[in-house]
C-alpha positions as CSV (number, residue, x, y, z in Angstrom):
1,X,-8.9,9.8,20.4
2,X,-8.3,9.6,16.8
3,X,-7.9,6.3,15.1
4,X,-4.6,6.1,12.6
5,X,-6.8,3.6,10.5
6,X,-8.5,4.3,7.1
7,X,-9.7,7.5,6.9
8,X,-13.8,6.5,7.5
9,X,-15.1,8.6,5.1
10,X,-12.9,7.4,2.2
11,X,-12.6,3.9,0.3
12,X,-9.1,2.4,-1.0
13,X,-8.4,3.0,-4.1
14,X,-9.5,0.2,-6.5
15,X,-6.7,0.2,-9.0
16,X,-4.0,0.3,-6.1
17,X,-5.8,-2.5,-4.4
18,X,-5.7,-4.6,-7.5
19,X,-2.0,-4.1,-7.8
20,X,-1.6,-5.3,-4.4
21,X,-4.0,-7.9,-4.7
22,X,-2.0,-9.4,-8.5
23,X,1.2,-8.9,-5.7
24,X,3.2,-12.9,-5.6
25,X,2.0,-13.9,-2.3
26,X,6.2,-13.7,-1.0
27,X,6.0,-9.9,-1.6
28,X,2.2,-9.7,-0.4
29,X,3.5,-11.2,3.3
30,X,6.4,-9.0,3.5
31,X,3.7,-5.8,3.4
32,X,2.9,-4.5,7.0
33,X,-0.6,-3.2,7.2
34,X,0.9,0.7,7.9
35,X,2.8,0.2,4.6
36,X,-0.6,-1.2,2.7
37,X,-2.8,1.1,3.9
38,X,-0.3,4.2,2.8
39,X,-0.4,2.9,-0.5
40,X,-4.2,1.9,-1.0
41,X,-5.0,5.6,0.1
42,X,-2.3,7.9,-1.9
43,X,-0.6,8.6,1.2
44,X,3.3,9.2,1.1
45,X,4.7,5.4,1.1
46,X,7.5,4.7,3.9
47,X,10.9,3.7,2.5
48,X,10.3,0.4,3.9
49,X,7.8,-0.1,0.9
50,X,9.1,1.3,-1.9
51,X,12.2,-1.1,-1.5
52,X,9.6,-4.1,-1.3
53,X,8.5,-3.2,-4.1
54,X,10.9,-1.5,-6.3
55,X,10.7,-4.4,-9.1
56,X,7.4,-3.6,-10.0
57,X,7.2,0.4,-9.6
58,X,7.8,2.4,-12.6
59,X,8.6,6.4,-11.8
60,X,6.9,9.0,-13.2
């Protein structure tokens, strides 16, 4: 059985886990784990996310 977790052979990215880590803490509780791990590995972030955290994302 395959495990939805981290991808094993990969590491989070470092940059992304600093933003999430210089998060305030109210934002930082409000992340679910699914949503964290989408964003620390460049996967497509759920909707869910983006609006947590559409006062600090800037589009490209």
């Amino acid at each position: 059985m395959e495990n939805s977790k981290a991808p094993h052979n990969k590491k989070p990215d470092p940059e992304r886990m600093a933003i999430l880590r210089s998060l305030p803490i109210e934002i930082k509780q409000q992340i679910s784990g699914e949503e964290a791990e989408a964003f620390l590995y460049k996967k497509e972030l759920p909707d869910s996310l983006l609006e947590k955290l559409k006062g600090y994302l800037v589009e490209d």
